[in-house]
C-alpha positions, -999 to 999 in steps of 0.1 A, spaced: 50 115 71 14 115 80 26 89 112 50 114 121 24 142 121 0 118 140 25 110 167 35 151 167 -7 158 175 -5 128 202 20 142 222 10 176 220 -21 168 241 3 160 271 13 196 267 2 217 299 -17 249 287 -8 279 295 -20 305 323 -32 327 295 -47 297 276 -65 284 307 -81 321 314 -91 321 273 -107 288 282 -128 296 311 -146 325 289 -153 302 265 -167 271 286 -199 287 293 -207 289 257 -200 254 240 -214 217 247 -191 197 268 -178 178 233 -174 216 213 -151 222 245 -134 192 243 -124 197 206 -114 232 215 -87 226 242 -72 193 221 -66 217 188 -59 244 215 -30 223 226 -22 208 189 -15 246 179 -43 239 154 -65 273 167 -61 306 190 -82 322 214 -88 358 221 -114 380 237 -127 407 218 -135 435 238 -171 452 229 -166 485 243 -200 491 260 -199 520 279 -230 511 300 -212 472 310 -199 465 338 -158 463 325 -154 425 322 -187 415 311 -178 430 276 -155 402 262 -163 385 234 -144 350 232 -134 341 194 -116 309 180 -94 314 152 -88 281 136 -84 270 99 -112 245 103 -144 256 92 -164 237 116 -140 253 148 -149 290 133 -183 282 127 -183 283 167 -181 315 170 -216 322 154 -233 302 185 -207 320 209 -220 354 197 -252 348 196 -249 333 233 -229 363 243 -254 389 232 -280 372 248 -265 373 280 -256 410 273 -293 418 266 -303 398 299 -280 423 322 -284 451 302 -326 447 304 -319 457 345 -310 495 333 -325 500 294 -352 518 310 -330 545 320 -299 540 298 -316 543 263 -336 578 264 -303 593 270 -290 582 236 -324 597 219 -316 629 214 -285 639 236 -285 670 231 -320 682 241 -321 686 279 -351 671 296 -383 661 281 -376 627 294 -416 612 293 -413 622 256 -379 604 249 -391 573 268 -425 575 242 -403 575 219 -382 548 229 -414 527 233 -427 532 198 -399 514 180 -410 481 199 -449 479 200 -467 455 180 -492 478 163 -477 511 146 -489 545 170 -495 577 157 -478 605 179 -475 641 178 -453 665 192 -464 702 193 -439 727 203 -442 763 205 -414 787 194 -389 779 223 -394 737 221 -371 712 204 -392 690 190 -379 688 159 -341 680 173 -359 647 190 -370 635 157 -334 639 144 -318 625 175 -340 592 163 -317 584 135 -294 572 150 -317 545 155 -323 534 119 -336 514 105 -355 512 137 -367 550 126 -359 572 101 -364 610 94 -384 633 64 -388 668 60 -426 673 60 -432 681 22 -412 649 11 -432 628 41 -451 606 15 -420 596 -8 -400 584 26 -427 572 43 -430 541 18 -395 531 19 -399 532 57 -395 504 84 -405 509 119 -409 544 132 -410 576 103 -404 608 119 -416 638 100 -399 669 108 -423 701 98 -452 682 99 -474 714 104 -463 728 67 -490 703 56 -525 713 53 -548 695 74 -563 679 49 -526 661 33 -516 653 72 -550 635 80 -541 616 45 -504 607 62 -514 598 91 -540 567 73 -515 558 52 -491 550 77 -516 531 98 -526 515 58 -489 502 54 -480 494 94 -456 522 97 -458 545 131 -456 582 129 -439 605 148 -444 641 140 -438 678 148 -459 698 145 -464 741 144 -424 742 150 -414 782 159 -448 793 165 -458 813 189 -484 807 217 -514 824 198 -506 816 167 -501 774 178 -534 778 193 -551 793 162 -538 764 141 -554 734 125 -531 714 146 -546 726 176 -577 715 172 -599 686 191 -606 665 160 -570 669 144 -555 658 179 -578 629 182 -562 612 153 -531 604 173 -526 577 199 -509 604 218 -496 640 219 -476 661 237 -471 701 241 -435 705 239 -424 737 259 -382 751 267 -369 729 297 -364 745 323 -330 738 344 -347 735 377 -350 699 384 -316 676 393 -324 651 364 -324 684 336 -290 700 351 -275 662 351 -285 660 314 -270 691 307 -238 690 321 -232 660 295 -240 678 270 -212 705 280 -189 684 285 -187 674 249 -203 637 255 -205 615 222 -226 584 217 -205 557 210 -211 535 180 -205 503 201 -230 514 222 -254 525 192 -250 493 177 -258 469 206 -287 492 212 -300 486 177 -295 451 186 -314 451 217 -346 472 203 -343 442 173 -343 417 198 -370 426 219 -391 438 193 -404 400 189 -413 392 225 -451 379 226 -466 403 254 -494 396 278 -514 417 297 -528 398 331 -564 400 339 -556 411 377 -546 446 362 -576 453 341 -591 471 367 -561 492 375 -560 504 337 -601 508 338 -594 532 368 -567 548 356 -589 557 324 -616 571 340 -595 597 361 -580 611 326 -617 610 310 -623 634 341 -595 653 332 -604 661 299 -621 692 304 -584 708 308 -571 696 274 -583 701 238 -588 667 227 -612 638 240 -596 607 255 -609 582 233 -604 543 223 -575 555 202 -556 568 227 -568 540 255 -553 516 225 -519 535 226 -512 533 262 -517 494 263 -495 493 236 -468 513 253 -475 488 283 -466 462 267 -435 476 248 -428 484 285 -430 447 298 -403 435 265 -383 463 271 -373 449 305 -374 410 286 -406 401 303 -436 382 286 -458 394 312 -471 430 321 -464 439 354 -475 471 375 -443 484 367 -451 491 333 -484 503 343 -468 533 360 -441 541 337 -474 545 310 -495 559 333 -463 584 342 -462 595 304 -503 598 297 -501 617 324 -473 635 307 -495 643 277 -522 658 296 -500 676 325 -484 697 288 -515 711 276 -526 723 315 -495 739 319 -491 760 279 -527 770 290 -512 785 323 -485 802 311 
């Protein structure tokens, strides 16, 4: 019995494969040692296992590139395959996908406010840094900066979400990024404790502040004052988005047209933000100079906002330099990071000169 079965699995490797099995195959190479392979195509042709590509759904792939080869086989060491195969396929997902996360992933914080792109990109950036930041989002009675704290769920556990009176209780079971919706119903005195406990226990705050007031009243408030703003890494004046610009009308015709974030896409995001998270960082000596400089213009600048620019904030812009550089899967800061940073400091200030115009 067992000849005949031996004779049976002989023969069968004389079997030509199939057009289908061939294609199945030349997914798969890429991913196993020459031997794996070579086990592969005999039980392949032994009936013994099946092939099949498993398609990922990625919106933002190139269709193709979004195929997951998987062995299905009743021998545990053929399926335990498929745990190297994944792990090599996501990695070469993350490699092509690093070209565009720049641009791809603020969409998918907060879809459904238009604009306020430097702030989604912040936001993006403070799920990856090494050290925890401290930002605050002030918004007068016509922003949304509450609905950019809830668009960050999605996120989890990357981030997660607290109405300001329960923002102690959630902020201790948090990991990563806690956003504090209503932030401003705490006195000055219970926010300042918030904001050193999270820095105490590693946690990074995102918080919105004075929601639905209006101009006088956000400018009479605790929040608005030099000292209170000086405790963040970095702030930003949240004002309604105005239509005017090609990127804003863009972002808004998605959102009329019903567009839903896929949880494929969700997911391998998650994944990619997990991934990166661990890249060791390096900041060149030849741009040292270029951050120095870039420093001292917004020191000048100062006079037009109602905070100082101090170490704090310096300390919050390297670190968003850096999150810059693994977003992209480097190890190295480039001057491509510097301006995307430099783009959203900029950012912070350019918000304050323009509430005080209005």
């Amino acid at each position: 019995m067992q000849g005949g079965r031996f004779l049976k699995d002989a023969a069968s490797l004389l079997r030509k494969l199939s057009k289908e099995e061939q294609w199945d195959l030349k997914f798969l190479e890429t991913y196993l040692t020459d031997k794996e392979f070579d086990l592969v195509i005999r039980r392949l042709k032994q009936g013994k296992l099946h092939l099949k590509r498993q398609k990922q759904d990625f919106s933002f792939m190139v269709g193709g590139n979004d195929l997951l080869p998987v062995i299905i086989s009743r021998e545990k060491g053929l399926r335990d395959l498929n745990a190297k195969i994944r792990k090599k396929f996501y990695k070469s997902m993350f490699k092509a996908f690093s070209e565009r996360a720049w641009t791809v992933i603020p969409y998918y914080v907060a879809p459904n406010v238009v604009g306020q792109k430097a702030i989604k990109q912040t936001a993006m950036l403070q799920m990856i840094v090494d050290i925890p930041l401290q930002i605050a989002l002030l918004g007068d009675e016509d922003s949304n900066n509450e609905d950019i704290l809830r668009g960050l769920q999605v996120f989890a556990p990357l981030a997660s979400y607290s109405e300001g009176k329960d923002a102690f209780e959630f902020l201790e079971l948090s990991d990563g990024v806690h956003c504090v919706s209503n932030a401003g119903a705490l006195n000055e005195k219970a926010l300042g404790k918030l904001i050193t406990r999270a820095a105490d226990i590693d946690i990074g705050l995102l918080v919105a502040l004075a929601p639905k007031s209006s101009k006088k009243k956000l400018m009479e408030s605790f929040t608005f004052k030099p000292k209170f703003l000086s405790e963040f890494h970095l702030s930003f004046l949240m004002q309604k988005t105005s239509l005017s610009g090609f990127e804003d009308i863009t972002d808004q015709m998605i959102v009329d047209t019903g567009y839903k974030l896929r949880d494929a896409d969700l997911e391998f995001i998650r994944q990619y933000l997990r991934h990166i998270a661990e890249i060791d960082v390096s900041l060149p000596p030849y741009l040292h100079q270029k951050i120095k400089n870039f420093v001292g213009k917004l020191k000048d600048e100062e006079k037009n906002v109602p905070f100082e620019i101090t170490p704090l904030f310096v300390e919050g812009i390297l670190e968003l330099v850096k999150a810059s550089a693994k977003l992209d899967l480097r190890e190295e800061v480039t001057s491509i990071d510097l301006d995307r940073v430099f783009g959203i400091a900029q950012t912070s200030l350019n918000s304050y000169v323009q509430y005080n115009k209005k």
